[in-house]
C-alpha positions in Angstrom: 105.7 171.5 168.3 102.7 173.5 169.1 100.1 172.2 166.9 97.8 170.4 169.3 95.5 168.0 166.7 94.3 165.8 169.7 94.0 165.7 173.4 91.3 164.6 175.4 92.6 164.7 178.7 94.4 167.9 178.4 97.7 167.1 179.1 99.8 168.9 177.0 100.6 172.8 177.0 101.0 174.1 173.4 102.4 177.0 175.2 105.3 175.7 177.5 105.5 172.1 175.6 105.0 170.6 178.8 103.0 167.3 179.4 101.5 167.1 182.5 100.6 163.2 183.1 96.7 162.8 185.2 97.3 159.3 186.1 99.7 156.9 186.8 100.7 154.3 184.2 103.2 153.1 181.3 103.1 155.5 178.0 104.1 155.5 175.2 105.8 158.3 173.8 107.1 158.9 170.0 109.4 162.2 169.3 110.5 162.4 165.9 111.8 165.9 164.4 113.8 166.8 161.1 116.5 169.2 160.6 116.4 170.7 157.0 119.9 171.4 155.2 121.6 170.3 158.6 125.5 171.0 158.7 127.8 168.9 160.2 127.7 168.3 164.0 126.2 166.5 166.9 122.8 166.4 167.1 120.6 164.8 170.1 117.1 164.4 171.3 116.5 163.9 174.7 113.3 162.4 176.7 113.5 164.4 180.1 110.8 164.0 183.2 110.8 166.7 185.9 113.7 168.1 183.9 115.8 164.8 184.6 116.6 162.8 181.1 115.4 159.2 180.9 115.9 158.5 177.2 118.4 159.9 174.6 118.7 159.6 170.6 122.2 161.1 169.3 123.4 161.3 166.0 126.4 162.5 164.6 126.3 163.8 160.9 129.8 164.1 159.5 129.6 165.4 155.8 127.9 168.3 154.7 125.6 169.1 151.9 123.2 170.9 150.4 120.0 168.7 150.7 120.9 167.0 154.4 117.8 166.2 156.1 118.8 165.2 159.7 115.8 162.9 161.7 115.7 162.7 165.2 113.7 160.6 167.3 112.5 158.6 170.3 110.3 156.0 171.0 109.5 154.3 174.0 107.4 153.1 176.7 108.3 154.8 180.1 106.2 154.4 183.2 105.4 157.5 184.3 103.4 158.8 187.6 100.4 161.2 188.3 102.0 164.7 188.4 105.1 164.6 186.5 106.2 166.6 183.7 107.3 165.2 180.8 109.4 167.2 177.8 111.1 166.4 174.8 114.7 169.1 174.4 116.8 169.0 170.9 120.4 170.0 171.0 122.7 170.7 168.0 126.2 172.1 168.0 126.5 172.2 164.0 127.8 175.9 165.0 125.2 177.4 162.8 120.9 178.2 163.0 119.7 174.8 162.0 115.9 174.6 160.3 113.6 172.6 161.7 111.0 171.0 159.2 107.7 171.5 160.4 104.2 169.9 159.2 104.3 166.0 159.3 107.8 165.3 159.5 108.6 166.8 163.0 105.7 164.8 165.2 104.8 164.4 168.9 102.8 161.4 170.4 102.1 160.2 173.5 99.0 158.4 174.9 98.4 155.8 178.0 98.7 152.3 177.6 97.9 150.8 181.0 
């Protein structure tokens, strides 16, 4: 996700897809991202802060077919402090090169609540 459409305190990096939190604080973080013709496999999102994972979406798509659109996503609220690093990893083992549907159905969002 490297389309940066908002970001006034310049935490994110476009370039590494790292979030670098300023302050202290619970966020709130939604992840969601589509695989386009997805083949049969496992299939995983995972919430990770300095490279450690916190929160974890899995699915499991058993059938295959021509017109499988696979979501993936997280949402959550996570306190998080000054100085860590915050990025989202996606994992498939479907055995084959998976597309990943850009433009508004694959989506990244996190601001400060308090």
């Amino acid at each position: 996700l490297n389309n940066e459409e908002y970001d006034a305190v310049g935490m994110y990096n476009p370039t590494t897809g790292v979030v670098s939190i300023p302050e202290s604080g619970v966020y709130h973080v939604d992840f969601h991202l589509q695989f386009t013709g997805a083949s049969a496999g496992n299939y995983s999102a995972s919430l990770k802060v300095n490279s450690n994972t916190v929160r974890i979406s899995n699915i499991t798509l058993k059938s295959t077919g021509v017109d499988n659109n696979l979501p993936v996503s997280i949402s959550t609220d996570i306190f998080l402090t000054a100085g860590n690093l915050v990025t989202i990893s996606v994992y498939q083992n479907s055995g084959m090169t998976q597309l990943i549907n850009g433009g508004f159905f694959s989506t990244f969002n996190m601001h400060k609540l308090y």
